[in-house]
Structure formats: structure tokens, C-alpha cells
C-alpha positions in Angstrom: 6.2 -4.2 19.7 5.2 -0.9 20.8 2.1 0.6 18.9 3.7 3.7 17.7 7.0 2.0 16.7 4.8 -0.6 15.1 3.2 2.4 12.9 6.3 4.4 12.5 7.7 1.4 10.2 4.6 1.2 8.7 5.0 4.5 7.4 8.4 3.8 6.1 7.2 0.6 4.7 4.7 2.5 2.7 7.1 5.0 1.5 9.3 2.0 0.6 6.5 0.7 -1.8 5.7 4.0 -3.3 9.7 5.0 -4.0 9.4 3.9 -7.3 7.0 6.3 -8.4 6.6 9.0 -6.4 9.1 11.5 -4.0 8.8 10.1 -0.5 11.2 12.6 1.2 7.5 13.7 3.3 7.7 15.5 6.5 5.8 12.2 7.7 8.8 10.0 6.4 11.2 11.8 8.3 9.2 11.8 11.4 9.0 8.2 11.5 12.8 8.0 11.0 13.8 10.5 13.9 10.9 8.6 16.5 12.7 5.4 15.8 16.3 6.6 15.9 15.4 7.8 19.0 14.6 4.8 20.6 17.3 2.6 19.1 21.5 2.2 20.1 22.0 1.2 16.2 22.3 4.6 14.4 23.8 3.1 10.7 20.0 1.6 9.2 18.9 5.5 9.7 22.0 7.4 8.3 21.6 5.1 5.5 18.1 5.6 5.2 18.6 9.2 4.7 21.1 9.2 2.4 18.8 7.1 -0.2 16.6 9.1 0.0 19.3 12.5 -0.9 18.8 13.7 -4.7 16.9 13.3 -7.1 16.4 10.4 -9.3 15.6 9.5 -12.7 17.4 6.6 -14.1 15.4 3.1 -14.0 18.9 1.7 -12.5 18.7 4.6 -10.2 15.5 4.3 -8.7 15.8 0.3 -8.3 19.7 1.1 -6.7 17.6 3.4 -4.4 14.5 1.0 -3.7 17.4 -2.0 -2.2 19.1 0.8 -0.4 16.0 1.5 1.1 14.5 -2.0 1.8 18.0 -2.8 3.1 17.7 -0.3 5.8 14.6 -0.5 6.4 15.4 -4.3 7.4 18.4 -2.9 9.7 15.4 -0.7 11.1 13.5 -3.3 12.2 16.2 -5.4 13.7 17.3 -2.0 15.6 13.9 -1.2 17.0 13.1 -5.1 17.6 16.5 -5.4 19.8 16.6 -2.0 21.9 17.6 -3.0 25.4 
């Protein structure tokens, strides 16, 4: 795997981890997203990304329904990136 795309998930791992408790929509987080989109055919495991992290959140239901949203990408992510031609 490519160096950059290897850190570029790391940076969306990290904001995975920290979703809980703090607001990871970071200029970094959406850098990481747009540098992998680009380099991969599947398109949904990014659109969905986004759109967890959309609004705010304050519920404990809410911010666990948001965490699998985003780990669930973030796997489609990684299969995306792993699987470019």
C-alpha cells in the first residue's frame, strides 16, 4: 500500500476512535477523504462517510449509531483503496 494512502486511513482511523468524544469534521479529516476518493472507482464508502459525519450529535444512541456508520465505511474505504485497478 502506497505511503500516503497508508496515512490518509490513518487519519480517518484516528478520527474514527476519537468520534465519540470529540467533533472530527477537521479540515485534516476531510483531506484524507478527498485524497482517497480520488484514487478509488468505489465512490459509496466516501458519500457515506460524509454523511455521518453531517450534524450534530448528542444522544448516546446517536453517537454510537454514528461511530458504526463510520467504522462501516471506513471498512468500505479500505477495500476501495486496497482494490483500485
Amino acid at each position: 500500500m502506497d505511503e500516503q494512502i497508508a496515512e490518509a486511513i490513518v487519519i480517518l482511523q484516528d478520527a474514527l476512535d476519537r468520534s465519540r468524544t470529540e467533533d472530527i469534521r477537521t479540515p485534516e479529516v476531510f483531506a484524507a477523504l478527498d485524497f482517497l476518493a480520488a484514487r478509488a472507482t468505489a465512490k459509496w464508502p466516501f458519500k457515506q462517510f460524509r454523511e455521518a459525519l453531517e450534524g450534530s450529535v448528542s444522544q448516546d444512541w446517536e453517537i454510537e449509531g454514528r461511530r458504526q456508520v463510520l467504522n462501516a465505511s471506513l471498512n468500505g474505504i479500505r477495500r476501495a483503496v486496497n482494490n483500485r485497478g
